[in-house]
C-alpha positions in Angstrom: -17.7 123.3 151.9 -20.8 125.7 151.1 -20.3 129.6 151.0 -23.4 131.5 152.1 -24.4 134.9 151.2 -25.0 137.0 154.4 -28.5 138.9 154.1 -26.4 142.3 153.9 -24.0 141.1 150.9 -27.4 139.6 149.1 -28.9 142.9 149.0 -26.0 144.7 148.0 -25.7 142.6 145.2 -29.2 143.0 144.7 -28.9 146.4 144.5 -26.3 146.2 142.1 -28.0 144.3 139.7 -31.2 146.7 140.1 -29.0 149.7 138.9 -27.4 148.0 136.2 -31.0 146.8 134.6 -32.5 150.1 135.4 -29.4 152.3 133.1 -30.0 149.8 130.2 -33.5 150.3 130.6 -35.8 152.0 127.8 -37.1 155.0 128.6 -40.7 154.1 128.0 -39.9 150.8 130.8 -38.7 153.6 133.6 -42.1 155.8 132.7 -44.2 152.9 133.0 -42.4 151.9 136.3 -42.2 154.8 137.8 -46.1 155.5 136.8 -46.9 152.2 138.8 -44.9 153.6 141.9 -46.2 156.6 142.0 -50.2 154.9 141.7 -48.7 152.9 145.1 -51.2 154.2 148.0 -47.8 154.3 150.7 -46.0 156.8 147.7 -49.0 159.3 149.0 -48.4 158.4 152.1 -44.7 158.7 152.5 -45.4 162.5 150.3 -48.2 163.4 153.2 -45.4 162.6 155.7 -42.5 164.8 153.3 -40.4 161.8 153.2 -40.7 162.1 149.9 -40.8 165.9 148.0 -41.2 166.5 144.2 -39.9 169.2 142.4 -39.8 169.9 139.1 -36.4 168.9 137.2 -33.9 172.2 136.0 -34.4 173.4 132.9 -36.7 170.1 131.6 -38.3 170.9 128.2 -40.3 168.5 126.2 -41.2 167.7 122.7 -43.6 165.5 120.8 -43.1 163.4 117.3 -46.3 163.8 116.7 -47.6 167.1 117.5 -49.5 168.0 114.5 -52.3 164.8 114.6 -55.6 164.9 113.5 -57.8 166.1 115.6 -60.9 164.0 114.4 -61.8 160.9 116.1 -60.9 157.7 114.5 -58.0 160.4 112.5 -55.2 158.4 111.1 -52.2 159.2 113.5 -53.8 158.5 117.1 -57.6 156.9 116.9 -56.8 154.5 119.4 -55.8 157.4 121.8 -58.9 159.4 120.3 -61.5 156.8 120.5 -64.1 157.0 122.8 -62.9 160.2 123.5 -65.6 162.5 121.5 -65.6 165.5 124.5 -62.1 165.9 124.8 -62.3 166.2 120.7 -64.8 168.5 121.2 -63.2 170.8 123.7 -60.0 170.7 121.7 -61.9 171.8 118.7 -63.5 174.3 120.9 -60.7 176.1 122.1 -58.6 175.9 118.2 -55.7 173.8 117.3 -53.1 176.5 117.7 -54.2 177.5 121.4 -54.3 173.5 122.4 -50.6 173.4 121.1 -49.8 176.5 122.6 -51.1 175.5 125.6 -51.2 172.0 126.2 -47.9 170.6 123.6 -45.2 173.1 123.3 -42.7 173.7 126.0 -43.3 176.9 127.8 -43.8 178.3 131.5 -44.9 176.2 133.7 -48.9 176.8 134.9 -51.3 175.7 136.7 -54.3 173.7 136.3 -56.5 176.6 136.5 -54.0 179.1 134.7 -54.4 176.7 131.7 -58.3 176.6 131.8 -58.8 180.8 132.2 -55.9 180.7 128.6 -58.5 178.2 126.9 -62.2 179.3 128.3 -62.7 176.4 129.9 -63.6 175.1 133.1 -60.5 173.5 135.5 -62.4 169.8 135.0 -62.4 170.4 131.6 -58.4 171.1 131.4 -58.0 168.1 134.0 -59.8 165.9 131.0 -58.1 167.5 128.4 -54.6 166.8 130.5 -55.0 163.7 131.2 -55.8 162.8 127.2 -52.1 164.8 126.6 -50.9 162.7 128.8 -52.1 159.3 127.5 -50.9 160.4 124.5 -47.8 160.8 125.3 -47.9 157.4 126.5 -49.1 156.3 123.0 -46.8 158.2 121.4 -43.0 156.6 123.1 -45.2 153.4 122.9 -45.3 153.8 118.7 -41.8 154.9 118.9 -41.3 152.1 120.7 -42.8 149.9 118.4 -40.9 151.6 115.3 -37.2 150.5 116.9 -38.0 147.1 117.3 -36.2 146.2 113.6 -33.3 144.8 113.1 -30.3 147.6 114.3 -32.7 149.6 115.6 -32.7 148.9 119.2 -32.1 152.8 120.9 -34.7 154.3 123.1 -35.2 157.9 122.4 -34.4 159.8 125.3 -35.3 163.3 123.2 -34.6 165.6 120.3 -31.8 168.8 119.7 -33.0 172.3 118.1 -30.5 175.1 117.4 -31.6 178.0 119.1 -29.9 180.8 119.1 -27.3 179.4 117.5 -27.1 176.7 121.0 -28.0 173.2 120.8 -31.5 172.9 123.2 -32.5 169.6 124.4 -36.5 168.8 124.9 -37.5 165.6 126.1 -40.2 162.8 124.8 -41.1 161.3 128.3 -42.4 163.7 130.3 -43.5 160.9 133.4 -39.5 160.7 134.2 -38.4 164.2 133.3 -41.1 165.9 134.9 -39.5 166.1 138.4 -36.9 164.7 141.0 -37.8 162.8 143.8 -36.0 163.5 147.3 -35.8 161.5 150.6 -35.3 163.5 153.6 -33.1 161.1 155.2 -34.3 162.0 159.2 -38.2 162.0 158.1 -37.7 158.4 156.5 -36.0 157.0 159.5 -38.7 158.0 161.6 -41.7 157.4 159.8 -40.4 153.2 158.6 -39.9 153.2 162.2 -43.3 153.3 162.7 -44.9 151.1 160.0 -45.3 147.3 160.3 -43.1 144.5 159.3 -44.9 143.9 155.6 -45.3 148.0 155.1 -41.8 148.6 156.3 -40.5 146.5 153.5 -42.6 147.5 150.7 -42.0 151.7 151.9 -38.1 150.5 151.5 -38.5 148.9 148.5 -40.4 151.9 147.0 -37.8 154.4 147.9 -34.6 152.8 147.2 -36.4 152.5 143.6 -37.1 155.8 143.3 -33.1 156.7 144.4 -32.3 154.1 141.7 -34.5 156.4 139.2 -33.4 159.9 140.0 -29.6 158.5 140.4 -29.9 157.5 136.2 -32.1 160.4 135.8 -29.1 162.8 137.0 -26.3 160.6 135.6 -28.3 160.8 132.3 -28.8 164.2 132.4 -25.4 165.3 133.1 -24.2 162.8 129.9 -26.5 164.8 127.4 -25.2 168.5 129.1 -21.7 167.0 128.6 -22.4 165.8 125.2 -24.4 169.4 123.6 -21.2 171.4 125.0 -18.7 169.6 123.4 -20.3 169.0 119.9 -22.5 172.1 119.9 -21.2 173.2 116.7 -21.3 169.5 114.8 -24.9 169.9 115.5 -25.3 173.5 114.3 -24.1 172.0 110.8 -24.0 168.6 110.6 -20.5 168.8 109.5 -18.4 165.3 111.1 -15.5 167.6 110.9 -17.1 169.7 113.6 -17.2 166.5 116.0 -14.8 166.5 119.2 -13.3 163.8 120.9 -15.5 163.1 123.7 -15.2 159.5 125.4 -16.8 157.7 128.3 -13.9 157.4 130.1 -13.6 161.4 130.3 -17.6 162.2 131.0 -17.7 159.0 133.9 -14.4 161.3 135.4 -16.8 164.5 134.4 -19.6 162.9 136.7 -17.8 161.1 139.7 -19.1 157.4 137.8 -17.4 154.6 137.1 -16.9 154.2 133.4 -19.2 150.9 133.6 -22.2 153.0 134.6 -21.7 155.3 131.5 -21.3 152.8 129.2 -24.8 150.8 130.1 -26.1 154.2 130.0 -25.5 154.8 126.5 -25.4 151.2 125.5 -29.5 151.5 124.4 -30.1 155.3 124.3 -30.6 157.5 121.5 -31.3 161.3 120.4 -33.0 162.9 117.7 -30.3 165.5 116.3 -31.1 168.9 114.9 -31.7 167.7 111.1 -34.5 164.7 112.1 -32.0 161.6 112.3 -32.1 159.9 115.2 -28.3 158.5 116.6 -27.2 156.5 119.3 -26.1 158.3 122.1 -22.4 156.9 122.1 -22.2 158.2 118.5 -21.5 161.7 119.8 -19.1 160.2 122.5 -16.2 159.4 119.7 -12.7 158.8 120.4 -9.8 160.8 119.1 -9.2 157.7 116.7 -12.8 158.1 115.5 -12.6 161.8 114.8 -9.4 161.6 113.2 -10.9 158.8 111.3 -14.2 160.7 109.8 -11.6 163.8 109.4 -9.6 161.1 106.6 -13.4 160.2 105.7 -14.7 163.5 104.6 -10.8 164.6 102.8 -11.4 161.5 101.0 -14.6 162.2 100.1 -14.2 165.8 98.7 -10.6 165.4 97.1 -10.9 161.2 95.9 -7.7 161.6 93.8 -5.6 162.6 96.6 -2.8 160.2 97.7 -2.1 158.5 101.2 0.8 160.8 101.8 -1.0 164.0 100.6 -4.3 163.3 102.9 -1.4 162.3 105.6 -0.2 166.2 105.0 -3.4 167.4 104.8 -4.5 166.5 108.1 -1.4 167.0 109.9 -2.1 171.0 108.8 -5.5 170.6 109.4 -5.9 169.5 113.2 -2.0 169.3 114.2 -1.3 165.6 114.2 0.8 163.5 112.1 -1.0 160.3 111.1 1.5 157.4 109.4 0.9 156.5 105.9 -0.3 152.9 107.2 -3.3 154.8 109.0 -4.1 156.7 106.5 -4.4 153.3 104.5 -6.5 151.6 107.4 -8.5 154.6 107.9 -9.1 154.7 104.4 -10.4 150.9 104.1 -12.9 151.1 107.4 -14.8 153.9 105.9 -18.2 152.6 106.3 -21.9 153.8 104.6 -23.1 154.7 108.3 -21.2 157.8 108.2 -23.5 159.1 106.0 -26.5 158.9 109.1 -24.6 161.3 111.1 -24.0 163.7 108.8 -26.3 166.4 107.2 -26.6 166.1 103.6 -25.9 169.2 102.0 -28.5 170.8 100.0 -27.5 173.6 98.4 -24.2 173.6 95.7 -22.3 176.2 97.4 -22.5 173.6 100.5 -21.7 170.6 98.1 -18.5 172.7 97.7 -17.4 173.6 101.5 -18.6 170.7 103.2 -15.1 169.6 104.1 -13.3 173.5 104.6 
């Protein structure tokens, strides 16, 4: 006896599978995508109609590795982006390094094409030239980064990088084709405008939309992971310190979120973020457990006081954070100390910090 699929369970499970490859997804896969949708000629369409609207996405900053390259063509850090490019050079020489940053690289207000050109002294078609270079670069740039993680245990796309400001973490973002905006179906508009199309268009206008639903869907879920994640360890990343960490699991942000805890986990699974001091983590490194915390707490005792006993770092901890750990975890916490710990946290650099790292 044969079990069919009925066409309505097929793409459901299509579906499924589409959402689940789209969270594991590098971020520089989901810009590429989502550049080839948007190039579709039914994507104008369906905007001309306001099926689909595009608004810019709350509070998205962005950030550059490689902000201070060489301006020269053929210049060490992006020829390949600079080649064949000798007017852009020219008009970015023109107008001074500081003002193209300024202008063009650094996050800031948000202006127009022609706002940009008056700030420079140039003409709108020269700041649509000069645009379009940023954004190739840009391209280039998550393309190199890319490149760099593909090493052994280095397999995290970086979603962005954390600055203190203020004394608050801030979050900017390296990809600015999927951070630049959300995409939104009006619902009513879309059932009236597939109505009309033929049976080929119809499909493909379907196909483009649910994908972009897929894309905003992990963009938000995303999103509201790394708001979750620089509240509860905003003050491990203002020093570095593991003892700053918090308990902060998948299981609590999917409840956070209204997710399953599936969906967080192949979220994090591949992503990474650039913390304040210039290391670059996996994301699911700042979602420890309480195990884990307690863990790095025995870690860091250890570390600063190595002739302490089992039963006097037991003690020490239980004043410390409140719990009473059992000499035997205390031993096994003791024996998994590993050499990564020392990626998460900040060195110390000065010898008053050697001396209050752990205080």
């Amino acid at each position: 006896m044969s079990c069919k699929t009925r066409p309505s369970q097929r793409a459901a499970l299509g579906g499924r599978l589409k959402w689940a490859l789209l969270l594991k997804a590098p971020e520089a896969e989901v810009a590429n995508r989502l550049i080839a949708l948007e190039q579709e000629p039914l994507f104008e369409r369906l905007v001309e109609a306001e099926v689909i609207s595009v608004t810019p996405f709350p509070a998205a900053r962005f950030a550059t590795r490689m902000v201070d390259f060489d301006l020269r063509a053929g210049g060490a850090d992006i020829g390949s982006v600079l080649e064949g490019n000798d007017a852009v050079v020219q008009l970015i020489a023109g107008m001074g390094r500081e003002r193209f940053q300024e202008i063009f690289l650094r996050d800031g207000p948000e202006m127009t094409d022609a706002q940009r050109a008056l700030r420079c002294g140039i003409s709108e078609a020269e700041e649509r030239c000069v645009r379009e270079f940023v954004d190739r670069f840009y391209i280039h740039a998550e393309f190199a980064a890319g490149q760099a993680l593909a090493v052994p245990g280095r397999t995290c796309s970086c979603v962005g990088g954390v600055a203190m400001e203020h004394g608050r973490p801030r979050l900017s973002f390296f990809n600015r084709d999927i951070w630049k905006g959300r995409y939104r179906i009006d619902a009513q508009r879309r059932e009236d405008v597939l109505g009309s199309l033929a049976a080929d268009e119809l499909h493909r206008a379907d196909c483009l939309l649910s994908e972009l639903e897929f894309v905003d869907r992990r963009k938000s879920t995303l999103y509201g992971v790394l708001e979750l994640i620089l509240a509860a360890q905003a003050a491990y990343l203002a020093t570095g310190d593991l003892a700053d960490r918090h308990p902060l699991t998948q299981c609590s942000v999917a409840l956070k979120l209204d997710v399953a805890p599936s969906v967080i986990n192949d979220l994090v699974s591949n992503q990474s973020i650039e913390l304040p001091w210039g290391v670059e983590v996996a994301l699911k490194e700042l979602l420890p457990s309480r195990k884990t915390v307690l863990r790095d707490h025995v870690y860091l005792l250890a570390r600063q006081h190595p002739t302490l006993s089992d039963n006097a770092l037991r003690g020490e901890i239980h004043r410390r954070r409140g719990v009473l750990l059992s000499r035997q975890s205390i031993w096994d916490y003791r024996n998994e100390i590993g050499a990564r710990r020392g990626v998460l946290a900040r060195e110390p650099k000065t010898e008053s910090e050697l001396t209050t790292v752990v205080s």
